[in-house]
SERO-4910 file (N, C-alpha, C, O; in steps of 0.05 Angstrom, whole numbers):
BEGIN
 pado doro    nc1    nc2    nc3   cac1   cac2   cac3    cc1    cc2    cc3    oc1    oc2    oc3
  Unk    A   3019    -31   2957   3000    -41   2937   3015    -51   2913   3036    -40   2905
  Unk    A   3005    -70   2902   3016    -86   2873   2992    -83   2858   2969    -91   2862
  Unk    A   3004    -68   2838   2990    -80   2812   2994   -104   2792   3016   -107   2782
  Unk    A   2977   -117   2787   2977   -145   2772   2975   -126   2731   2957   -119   2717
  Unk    A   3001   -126   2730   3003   -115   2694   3003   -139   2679   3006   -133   2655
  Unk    A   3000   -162   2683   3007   -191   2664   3008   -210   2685   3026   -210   2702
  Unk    A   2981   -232   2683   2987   -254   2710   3006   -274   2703   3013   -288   2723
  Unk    A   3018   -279   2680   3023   -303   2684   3004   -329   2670   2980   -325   2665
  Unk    A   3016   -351   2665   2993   -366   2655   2985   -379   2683   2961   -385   2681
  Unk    A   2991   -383   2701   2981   -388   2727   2988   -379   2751   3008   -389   2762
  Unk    A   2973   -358   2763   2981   -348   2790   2958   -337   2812   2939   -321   2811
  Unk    A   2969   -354   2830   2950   -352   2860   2962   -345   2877   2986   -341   2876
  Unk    A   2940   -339   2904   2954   -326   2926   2965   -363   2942   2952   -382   2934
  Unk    A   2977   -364   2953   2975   -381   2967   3001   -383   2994   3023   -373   2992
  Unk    A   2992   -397   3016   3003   -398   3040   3007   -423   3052   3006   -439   3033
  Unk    A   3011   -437   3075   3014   -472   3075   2995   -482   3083   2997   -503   3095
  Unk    A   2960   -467   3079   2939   -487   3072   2927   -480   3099   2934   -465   3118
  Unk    A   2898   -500   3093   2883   -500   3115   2885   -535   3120   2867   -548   3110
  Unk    A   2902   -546   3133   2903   -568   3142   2879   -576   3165   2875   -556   3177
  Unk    A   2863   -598   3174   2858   -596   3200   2823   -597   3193   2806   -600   3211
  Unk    A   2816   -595   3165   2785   -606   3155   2783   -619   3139   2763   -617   3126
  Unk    A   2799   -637   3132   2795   -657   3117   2766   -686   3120   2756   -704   3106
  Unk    A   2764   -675   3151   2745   -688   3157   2709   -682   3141   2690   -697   3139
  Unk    A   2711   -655   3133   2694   -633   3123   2698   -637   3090   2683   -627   3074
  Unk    A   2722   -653   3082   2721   -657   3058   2733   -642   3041   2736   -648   3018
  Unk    A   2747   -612   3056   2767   -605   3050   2800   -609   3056   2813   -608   3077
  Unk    A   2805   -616   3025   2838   -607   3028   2854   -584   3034   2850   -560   3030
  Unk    A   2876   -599   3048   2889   -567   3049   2904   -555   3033   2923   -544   3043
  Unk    A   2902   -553   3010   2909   -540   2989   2936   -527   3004   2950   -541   3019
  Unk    A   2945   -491   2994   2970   -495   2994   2994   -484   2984   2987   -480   2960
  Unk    A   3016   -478   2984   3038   -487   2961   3054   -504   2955   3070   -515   2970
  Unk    A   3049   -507   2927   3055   -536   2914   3086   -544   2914   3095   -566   2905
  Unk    A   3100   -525   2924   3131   -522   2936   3125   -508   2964   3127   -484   2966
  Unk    A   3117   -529   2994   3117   -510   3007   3146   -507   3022   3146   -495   3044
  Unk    A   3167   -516   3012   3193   -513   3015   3206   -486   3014   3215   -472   3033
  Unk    A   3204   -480   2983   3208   -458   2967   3197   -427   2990   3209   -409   3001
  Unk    A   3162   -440   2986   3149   -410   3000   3159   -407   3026   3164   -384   3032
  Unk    A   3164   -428   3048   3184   -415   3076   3210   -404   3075   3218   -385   3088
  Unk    A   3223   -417   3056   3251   -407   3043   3245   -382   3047   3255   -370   3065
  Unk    A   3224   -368   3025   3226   -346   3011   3214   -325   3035   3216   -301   3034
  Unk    A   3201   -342   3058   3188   -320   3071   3208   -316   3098   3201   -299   3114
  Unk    A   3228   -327   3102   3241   -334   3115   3271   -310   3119   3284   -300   3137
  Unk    A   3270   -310   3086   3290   -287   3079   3284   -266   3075   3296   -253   3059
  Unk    A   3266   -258   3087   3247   -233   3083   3235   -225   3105   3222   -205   3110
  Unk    A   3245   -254   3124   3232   -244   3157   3207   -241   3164   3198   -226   3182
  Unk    A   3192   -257   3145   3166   -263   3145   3156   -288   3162   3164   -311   3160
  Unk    A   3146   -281   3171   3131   -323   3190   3129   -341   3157   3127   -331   3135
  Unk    A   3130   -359   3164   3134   -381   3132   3107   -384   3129   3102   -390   3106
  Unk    A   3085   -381   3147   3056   -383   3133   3046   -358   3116   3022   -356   3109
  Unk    A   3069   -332   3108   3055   -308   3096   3048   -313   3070   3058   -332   3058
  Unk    A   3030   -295   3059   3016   -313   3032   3035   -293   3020   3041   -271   3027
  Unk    A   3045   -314   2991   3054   -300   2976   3041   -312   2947   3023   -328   2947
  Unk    A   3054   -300   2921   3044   -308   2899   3056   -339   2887   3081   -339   2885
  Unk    A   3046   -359   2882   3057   -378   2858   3058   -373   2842   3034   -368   2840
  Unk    A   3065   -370   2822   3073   -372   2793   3071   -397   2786   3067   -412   2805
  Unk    A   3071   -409   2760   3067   -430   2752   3074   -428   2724   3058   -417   2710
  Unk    A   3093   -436   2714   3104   -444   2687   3112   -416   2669   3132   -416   2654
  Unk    A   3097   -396   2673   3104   -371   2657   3100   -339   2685   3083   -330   2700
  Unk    A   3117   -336   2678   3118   -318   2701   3093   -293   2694   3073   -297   2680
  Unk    A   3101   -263   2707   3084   -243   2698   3095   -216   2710   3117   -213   2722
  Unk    A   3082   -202   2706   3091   -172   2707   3074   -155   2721   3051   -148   2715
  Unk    A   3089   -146   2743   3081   -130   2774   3095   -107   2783   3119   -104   2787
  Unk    A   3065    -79   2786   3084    -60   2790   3080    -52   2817   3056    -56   2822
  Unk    A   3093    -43   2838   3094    -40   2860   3086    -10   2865   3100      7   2855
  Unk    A   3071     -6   2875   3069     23   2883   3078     40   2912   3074     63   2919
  Unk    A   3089     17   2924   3105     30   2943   3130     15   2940   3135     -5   2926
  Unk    A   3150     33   2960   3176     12   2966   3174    -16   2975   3158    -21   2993
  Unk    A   3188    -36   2964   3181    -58   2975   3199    -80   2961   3203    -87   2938
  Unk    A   3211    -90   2994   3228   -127   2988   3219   -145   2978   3200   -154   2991
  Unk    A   3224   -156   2957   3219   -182   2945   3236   -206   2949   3260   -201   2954
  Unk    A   3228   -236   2949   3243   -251   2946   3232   -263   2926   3208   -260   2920
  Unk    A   3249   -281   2912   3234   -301   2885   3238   -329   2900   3251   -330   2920
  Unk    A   3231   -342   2895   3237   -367   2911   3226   -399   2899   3202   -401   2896
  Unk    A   3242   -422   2893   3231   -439   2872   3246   -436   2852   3270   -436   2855
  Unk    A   3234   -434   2830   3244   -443   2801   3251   -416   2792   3236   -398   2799
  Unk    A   3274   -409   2773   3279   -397   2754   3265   -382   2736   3263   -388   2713
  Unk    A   3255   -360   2748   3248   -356   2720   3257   -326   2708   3240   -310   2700
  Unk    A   3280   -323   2708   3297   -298   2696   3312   -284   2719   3332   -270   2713
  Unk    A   3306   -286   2737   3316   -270   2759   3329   -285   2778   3314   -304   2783
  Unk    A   3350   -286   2792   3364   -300   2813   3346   -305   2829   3327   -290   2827
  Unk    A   3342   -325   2850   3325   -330   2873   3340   -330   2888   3363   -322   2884
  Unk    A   3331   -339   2914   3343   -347   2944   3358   -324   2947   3382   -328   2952
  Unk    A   3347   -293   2944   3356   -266   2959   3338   -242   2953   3323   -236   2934
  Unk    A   3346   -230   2976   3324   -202   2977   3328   -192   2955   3349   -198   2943
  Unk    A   3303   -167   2942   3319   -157   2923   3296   -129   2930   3271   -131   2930
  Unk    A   3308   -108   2933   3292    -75   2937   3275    -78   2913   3275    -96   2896
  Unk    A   3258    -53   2913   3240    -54   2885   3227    -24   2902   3213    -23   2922
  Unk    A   3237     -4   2884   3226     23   2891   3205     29   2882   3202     25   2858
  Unk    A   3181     42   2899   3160     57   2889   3157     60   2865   3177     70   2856
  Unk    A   3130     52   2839   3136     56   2818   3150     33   2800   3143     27   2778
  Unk    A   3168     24   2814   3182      5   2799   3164    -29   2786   3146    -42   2796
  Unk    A   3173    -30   2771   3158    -58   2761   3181    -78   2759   3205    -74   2754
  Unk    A   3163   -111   2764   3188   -134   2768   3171   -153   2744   3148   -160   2748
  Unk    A   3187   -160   2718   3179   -174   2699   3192   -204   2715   3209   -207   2732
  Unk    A   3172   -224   2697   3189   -257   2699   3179   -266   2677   3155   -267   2671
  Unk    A   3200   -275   2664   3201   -283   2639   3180   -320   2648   3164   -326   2666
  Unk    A   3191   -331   2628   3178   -376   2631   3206   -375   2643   3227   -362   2643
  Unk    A   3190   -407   2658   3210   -408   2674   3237   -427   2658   3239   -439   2637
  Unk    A   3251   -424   2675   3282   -440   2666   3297   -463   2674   3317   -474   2666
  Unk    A   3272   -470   2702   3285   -494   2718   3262   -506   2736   3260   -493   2757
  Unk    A   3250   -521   2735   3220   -523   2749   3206   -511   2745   3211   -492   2730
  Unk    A   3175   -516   2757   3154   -509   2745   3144   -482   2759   3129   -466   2748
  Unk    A   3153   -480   2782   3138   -459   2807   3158   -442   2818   3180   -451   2827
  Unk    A   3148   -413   2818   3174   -402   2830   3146   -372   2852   3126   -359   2844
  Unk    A   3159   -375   2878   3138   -358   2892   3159   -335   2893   3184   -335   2892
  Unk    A   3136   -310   2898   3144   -282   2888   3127   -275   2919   3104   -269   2924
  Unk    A   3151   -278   2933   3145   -268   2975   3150   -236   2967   3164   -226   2949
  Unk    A   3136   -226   2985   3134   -205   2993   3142   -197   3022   3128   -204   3041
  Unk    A   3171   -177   3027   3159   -172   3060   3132   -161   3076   3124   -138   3072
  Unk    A   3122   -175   3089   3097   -162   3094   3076   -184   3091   3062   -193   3108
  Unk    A   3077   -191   3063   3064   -213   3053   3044   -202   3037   3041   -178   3038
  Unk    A   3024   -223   3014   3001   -211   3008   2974   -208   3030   2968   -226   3046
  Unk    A   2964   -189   3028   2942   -181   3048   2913   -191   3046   2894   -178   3054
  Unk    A   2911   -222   3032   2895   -227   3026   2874   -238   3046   2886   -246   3066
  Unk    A   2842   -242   3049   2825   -249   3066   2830   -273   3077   2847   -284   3064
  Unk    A   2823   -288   3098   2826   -318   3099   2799   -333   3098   2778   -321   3104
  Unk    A   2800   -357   3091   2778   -371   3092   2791   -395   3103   2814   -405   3102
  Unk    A   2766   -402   3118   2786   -424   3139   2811   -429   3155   2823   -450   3161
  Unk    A   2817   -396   3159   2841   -400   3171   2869   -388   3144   2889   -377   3154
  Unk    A   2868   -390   3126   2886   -388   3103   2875   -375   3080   2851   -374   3074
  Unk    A   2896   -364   3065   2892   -351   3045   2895   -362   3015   2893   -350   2994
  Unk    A   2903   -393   3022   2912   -403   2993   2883   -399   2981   2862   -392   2991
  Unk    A   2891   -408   2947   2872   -405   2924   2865   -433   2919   2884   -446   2913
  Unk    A   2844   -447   2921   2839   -480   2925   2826   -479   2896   2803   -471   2892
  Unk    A   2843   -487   2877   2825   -483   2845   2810   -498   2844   2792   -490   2829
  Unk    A   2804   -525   2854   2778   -541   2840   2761   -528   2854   2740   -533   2843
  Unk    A   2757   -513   2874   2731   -509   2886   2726   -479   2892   2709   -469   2907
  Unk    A   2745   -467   2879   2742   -435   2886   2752   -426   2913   2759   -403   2919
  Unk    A   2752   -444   2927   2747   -442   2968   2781   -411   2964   2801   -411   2950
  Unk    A   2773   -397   2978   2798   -376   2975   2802   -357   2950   2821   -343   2950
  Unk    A   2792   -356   2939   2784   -338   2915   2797   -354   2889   2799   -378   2887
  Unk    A   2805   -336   2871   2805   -338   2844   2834   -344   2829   2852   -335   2844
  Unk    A   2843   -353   2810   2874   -338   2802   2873   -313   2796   2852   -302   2791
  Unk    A   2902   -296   2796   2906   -270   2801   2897   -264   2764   2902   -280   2746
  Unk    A   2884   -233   2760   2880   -235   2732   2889   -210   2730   2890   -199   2752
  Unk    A   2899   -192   2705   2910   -169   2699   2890   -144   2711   2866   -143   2709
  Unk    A   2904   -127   2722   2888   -106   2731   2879   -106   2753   2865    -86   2758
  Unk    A   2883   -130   2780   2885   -133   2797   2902   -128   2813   2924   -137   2809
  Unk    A   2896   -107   2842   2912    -92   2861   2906   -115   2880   2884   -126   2883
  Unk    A   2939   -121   2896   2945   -135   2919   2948   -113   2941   2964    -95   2936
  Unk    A   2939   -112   2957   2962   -102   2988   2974   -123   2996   2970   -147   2995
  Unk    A   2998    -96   3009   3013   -115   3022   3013   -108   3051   3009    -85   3062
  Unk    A   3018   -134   3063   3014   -134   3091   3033   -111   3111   3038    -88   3102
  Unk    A   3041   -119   3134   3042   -100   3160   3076   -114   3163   3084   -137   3160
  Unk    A   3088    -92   3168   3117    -92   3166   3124   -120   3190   3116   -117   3213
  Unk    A   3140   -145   3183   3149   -168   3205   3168   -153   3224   3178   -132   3217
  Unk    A   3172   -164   3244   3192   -156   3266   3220   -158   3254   3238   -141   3252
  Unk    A   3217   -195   3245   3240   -200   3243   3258   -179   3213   3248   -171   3192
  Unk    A   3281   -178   3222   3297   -174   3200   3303   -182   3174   3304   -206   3176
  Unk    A   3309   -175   3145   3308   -191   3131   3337   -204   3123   3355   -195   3137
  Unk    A   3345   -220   3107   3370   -235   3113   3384   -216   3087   3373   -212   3065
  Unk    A   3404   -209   3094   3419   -189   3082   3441   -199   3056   3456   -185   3042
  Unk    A   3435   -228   3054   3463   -235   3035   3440   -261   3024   3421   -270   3037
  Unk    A   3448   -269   2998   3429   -293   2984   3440   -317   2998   3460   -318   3012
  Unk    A   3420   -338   2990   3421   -357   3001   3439   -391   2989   3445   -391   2965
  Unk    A   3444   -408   2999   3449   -424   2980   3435   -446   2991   3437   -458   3013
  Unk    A   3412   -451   2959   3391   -472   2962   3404   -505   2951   3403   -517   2930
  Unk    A   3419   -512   2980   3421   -542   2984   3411   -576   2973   3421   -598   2973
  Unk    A   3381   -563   2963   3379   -593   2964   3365   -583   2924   3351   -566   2911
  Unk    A   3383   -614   2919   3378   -612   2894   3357   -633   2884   3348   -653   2896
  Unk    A   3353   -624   2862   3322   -629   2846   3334   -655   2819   3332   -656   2795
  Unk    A   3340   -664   2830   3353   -687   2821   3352   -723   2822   3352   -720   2846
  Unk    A   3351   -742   2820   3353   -776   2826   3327   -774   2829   3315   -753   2826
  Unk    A   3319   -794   2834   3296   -813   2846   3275   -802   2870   3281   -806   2893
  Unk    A   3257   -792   2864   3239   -781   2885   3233   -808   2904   3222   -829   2898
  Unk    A   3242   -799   2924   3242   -826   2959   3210   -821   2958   3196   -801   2956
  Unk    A   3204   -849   2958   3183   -861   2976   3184   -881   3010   3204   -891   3020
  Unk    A   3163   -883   3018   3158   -908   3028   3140   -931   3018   3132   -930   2995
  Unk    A   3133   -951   3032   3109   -962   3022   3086   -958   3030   3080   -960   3054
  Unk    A   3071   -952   3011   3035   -953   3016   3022   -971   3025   3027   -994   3019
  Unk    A   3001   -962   3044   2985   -983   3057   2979  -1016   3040   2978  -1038   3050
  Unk    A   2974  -1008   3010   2965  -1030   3002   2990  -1049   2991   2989  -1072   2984
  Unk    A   3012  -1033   2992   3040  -1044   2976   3034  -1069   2974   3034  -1077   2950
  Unk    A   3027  -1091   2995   3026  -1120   2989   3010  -1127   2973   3006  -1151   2972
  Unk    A   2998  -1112   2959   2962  -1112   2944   2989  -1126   2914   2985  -1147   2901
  Unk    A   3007  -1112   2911   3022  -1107   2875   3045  -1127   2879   3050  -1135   2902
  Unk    A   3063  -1140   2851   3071  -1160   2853   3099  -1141   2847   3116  -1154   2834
  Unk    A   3106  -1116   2852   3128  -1105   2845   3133  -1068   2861   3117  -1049   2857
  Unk    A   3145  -1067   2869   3145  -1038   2871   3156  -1021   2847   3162  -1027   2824
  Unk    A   3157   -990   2864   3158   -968   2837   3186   -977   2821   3193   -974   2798
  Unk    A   3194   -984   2837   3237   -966   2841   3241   -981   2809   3226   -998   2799
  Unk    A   3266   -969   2797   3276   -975   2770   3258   -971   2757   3266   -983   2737
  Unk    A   3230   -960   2749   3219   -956   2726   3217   -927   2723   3217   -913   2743
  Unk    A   3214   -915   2695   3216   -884   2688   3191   -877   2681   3184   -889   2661
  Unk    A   3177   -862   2688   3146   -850   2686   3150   -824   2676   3169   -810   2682
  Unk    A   3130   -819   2660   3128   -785   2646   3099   -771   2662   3078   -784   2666
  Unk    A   3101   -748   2667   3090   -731   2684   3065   -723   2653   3073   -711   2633
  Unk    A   3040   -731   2657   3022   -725   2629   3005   -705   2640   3000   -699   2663
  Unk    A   2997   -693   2611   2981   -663   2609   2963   -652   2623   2960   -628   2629
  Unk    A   2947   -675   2630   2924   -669   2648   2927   -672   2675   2907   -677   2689
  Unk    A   2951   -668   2684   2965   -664   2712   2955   -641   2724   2947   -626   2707
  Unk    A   2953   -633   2746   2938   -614   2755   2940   -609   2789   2948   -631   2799
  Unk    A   2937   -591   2807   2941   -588   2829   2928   -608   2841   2940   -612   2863
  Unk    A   2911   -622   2839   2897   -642   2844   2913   -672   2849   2912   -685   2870
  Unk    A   2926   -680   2828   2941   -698   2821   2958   -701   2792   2951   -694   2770
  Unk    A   2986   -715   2801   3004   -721   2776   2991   -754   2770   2987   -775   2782
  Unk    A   2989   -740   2739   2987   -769   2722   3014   -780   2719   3033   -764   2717
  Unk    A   3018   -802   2717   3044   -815   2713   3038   -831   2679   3020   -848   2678
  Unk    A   3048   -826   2660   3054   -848   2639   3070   -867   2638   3091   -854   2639
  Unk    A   3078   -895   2638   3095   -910   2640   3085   -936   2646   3062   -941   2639
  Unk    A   3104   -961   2661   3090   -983   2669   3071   -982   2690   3071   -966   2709
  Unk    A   3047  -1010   2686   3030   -996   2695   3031  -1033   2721   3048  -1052   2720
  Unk    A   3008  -1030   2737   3007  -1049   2752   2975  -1055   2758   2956  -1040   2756
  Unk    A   2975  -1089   2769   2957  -1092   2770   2948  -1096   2797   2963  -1111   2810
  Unk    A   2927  -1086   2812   2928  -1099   2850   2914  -1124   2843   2903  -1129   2822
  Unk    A   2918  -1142   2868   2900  -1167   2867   2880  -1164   2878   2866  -1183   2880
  Unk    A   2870  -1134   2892   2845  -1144   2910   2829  -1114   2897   2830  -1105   2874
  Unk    A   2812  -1101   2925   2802  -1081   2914   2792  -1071   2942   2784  -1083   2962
  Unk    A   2798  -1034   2934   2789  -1031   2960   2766  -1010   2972   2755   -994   2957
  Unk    A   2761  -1011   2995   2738   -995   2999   2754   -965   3010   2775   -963   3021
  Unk    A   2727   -937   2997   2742   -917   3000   2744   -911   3033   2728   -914   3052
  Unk    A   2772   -899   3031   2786   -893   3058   2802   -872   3048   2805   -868   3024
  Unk    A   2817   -852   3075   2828   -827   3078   2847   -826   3057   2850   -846   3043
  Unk    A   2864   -804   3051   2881   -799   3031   2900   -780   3037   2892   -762   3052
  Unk    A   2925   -780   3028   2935   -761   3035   2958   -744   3020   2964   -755   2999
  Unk    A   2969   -726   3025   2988   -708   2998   3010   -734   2995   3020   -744   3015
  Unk    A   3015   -741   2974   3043   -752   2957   3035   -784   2957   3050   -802   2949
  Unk    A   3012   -787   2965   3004   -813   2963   2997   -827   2935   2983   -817   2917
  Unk    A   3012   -853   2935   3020   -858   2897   2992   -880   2892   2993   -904   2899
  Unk    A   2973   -871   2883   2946   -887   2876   2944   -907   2853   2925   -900   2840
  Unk    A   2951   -921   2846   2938   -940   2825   2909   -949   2812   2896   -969   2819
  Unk    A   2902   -931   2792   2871   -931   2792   2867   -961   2766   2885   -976   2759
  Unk    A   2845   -963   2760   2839   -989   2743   2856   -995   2713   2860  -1016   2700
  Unk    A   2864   -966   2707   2880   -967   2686   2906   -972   2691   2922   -972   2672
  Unk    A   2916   -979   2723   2942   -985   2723   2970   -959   2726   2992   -959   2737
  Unk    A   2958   -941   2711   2981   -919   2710   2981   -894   2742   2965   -877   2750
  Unk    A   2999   -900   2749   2997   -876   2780   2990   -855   2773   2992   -844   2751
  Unk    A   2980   -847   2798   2966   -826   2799   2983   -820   2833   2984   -835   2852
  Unk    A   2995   -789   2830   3012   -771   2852   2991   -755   2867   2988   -732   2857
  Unk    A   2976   -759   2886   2960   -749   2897   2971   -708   2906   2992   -706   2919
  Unk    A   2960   -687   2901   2978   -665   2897   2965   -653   2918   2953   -667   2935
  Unk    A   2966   -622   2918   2952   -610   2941   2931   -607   2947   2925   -606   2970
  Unk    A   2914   -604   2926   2889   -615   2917   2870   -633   2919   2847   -630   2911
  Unk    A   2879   -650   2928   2874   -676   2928   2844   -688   2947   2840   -684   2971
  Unk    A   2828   -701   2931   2811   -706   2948   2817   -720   2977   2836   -735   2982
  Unk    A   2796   -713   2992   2809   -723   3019   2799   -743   3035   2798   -743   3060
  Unk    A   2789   -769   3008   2778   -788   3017   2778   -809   2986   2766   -798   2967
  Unk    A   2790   -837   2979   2799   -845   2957   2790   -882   2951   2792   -890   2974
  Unk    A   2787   -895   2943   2786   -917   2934   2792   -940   2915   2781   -961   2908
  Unk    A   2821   -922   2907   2841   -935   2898   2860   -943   2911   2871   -927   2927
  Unk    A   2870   -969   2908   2899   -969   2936   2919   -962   2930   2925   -959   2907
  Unk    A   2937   -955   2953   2961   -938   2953   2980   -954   2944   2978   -976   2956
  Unk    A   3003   -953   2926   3024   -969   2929   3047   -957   2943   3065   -972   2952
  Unk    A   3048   -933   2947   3071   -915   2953   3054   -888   2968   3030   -882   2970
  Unk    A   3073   -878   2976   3083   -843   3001   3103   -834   2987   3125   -847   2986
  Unk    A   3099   -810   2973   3125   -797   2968   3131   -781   3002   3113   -775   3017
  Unk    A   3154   -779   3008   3164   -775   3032   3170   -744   3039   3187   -732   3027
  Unk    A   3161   -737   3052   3165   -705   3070   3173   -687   3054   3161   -668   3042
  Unk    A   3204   -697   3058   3226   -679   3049   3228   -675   3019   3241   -656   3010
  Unk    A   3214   -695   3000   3216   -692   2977   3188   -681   2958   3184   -682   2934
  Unk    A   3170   -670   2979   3134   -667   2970   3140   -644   2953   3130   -640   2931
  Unk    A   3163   -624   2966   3178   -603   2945   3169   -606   2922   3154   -593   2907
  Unk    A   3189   -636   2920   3196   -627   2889   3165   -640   2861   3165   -631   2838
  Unk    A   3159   -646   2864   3126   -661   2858   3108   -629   2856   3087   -627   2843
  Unk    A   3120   -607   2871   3115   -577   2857   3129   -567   2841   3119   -546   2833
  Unk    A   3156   -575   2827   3166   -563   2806   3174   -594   2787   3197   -600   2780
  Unk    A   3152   -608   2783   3140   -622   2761   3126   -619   2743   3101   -619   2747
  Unk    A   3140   -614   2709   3120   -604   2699   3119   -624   2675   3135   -642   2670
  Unk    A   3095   -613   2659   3077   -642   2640   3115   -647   2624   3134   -632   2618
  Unk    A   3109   -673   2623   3129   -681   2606   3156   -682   2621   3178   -683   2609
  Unk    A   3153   -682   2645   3180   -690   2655   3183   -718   2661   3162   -729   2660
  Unk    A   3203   -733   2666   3214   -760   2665   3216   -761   2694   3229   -743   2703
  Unk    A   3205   -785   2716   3203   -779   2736   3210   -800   2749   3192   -816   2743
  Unk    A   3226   -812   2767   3231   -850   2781   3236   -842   2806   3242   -819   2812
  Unk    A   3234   -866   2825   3227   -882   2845   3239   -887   2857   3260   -890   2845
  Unk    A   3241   -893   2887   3264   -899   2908   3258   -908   2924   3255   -890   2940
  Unk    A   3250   -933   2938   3232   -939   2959   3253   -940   2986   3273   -954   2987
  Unk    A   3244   -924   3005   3271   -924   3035   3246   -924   3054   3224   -914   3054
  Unk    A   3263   -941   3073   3252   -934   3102   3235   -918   3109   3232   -901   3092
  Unk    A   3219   -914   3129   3208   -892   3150   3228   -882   3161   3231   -858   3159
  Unk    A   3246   -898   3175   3267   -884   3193   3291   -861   3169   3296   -840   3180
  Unk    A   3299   -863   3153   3306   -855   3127   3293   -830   3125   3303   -808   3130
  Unk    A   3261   -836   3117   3258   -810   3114   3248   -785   3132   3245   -762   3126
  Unk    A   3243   -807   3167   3250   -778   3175   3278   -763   3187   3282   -742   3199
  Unk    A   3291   -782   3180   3325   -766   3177   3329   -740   3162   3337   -717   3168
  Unk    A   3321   -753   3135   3311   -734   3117   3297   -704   3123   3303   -683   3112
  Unk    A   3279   -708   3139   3254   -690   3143   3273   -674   3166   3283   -652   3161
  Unk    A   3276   -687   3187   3291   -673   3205   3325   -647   3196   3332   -626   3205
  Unk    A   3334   -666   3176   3355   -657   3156   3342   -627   3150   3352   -607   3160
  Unk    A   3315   -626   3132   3316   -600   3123   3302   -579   3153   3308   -555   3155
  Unk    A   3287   -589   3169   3273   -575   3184   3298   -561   3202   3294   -540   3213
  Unk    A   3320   -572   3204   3347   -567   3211   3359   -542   3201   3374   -525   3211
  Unk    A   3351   -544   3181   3376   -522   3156   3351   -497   3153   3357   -475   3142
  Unk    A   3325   -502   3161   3311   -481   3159   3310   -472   3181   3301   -450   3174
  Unk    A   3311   -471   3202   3314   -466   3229   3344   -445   3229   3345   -422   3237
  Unk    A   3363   -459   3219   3386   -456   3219   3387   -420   3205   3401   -404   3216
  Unk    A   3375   -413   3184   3365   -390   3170   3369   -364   3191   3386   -347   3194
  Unk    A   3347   -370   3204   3336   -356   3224   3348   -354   3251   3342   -337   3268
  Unk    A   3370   -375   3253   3386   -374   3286   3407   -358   3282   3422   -354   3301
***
């Protein structure tokens, strides 16, 4: 059992979603690094769908009441990530704000023991669907001991959070008289699991379109011109056109984006990015062999 002594300014349960009703109008919500949360469940010998906590920008303070493995996983926020770390009965694990991205997940072996709705345990904030964020004074269980073993030595997290977030092109790309690439966009306040606002240059389409499907990392252009990063959240049906796909391997990092970061463009191939995709599905596999 965990006790919740300080949530954090944002923290949910969350797992890699209920994909597969979008038809129903739900998204599959999620973690907004679902990179990070397999990493973390991975080294802990957890299946990568176990729910663990997000954090979000300011960490919080958890006391464990039994023995129990932790991993931190994601962003910085006072404590080393990418390795097990014991935490005895009694013991409590503070996290300071973070130090390097916006999201850092706090795996559990075992996992959190939370209910599912639709299949999953994530926290879907615009609509409640999965319960609530975590609030002080709130007891977690933790789940049923994994088979697998946990990985005995830390890890070294490979892909850096750095250049030009890869796209492809969006269905409507021919709609705009320019793509993203070379321009610098700021990540604005009212950004939200839902979607990143982009500040910066803006564009105009020549046509207009009727609403149709949508999907995570899809780069929208609404009437004001300024993108809009479709997030986990995201409605699951849109009528703005697409100019851009942020790409697989990089949906990561669009979770440790936070207001006011400086953000550009890379437009590559399909074939590119699932090199890419294949690249990390490779090195996570690789964990575990």
């Amino acid at each position: 059992m965990i006790t919740v002594l300080a949530p954090g300014l944002l923290t949910t349960v969350q797992d890699l979603g209920r994909p597969g009703y979008a038809h129903l109008g739900v998204s599959a919500s999620g973690a907004a690094d679902a990179l990070a949360l397999r990493t973390g469940n991975l080294i802990l010998g957890n299946p990568e769908n176990t729910p663990a906590l997000e954090l979000t920008i300011q960490g919080g303070e958890f006391q464990f009441q039994q023995d129990a493995l932790i991993a931190l996983a994601g962003s910085d926020f006072g404590i080393e990530p990418w390795r097990a770390i014991a935490i005895p009965a009694g013991g409590t694990l503070k996290l300071g704000p973070t130090r390097t991205g916006a999201r850092c997940y706090l795996c559990v072996r075992g996992g959190i023991a939370a209910p599912l709705t639709l299949g999953s345990a994530s926290v879907h904030l615009i609509t409640a669907l999965g319960g609530r964020p975590i609030r002080r004074g709130d007891t977690l269980a933790i789940g049923p001991e994994p088979q697998r073993p946990p990985i005995n030595h830390p890890i070294e997290w490979p892909w850096p959070n750095t250049g030009p977030i890869r796209v492809t092109a969006g269905p409507q790309a021919g709609w705009f008289c320019r793509p993203l690439d070379h321009r610098t966009y700021t990540v604005k306040e009212d950004s939200n699991r839902m979607g990143l606002r982009l500040a910066g240059p803006t564009f105009e389409s020549t046509r207009e379109l009727l609403t149709e499907g949508a999907t995570p990392g899809a780069i929208q252009i609404p009437p004001d011109g300024e993108p809009i990063i479709l997030f986990v959240e995201h409605g699951t049906t849109g009528g703005y056109p697409k100019l851009a796909n942020v790409v697989s391997a990089d949906l990561w990092r669009l979770g440790q984006l936070r207001p006011r970061d400086k953000v550009r463009f890379q437009t590559i191939p399909i074939s590119t990015a699932l090199t890419l995709l294949r690249e990390q599905e490779d090195w996570l596999r690789a964990l575990v062999s």
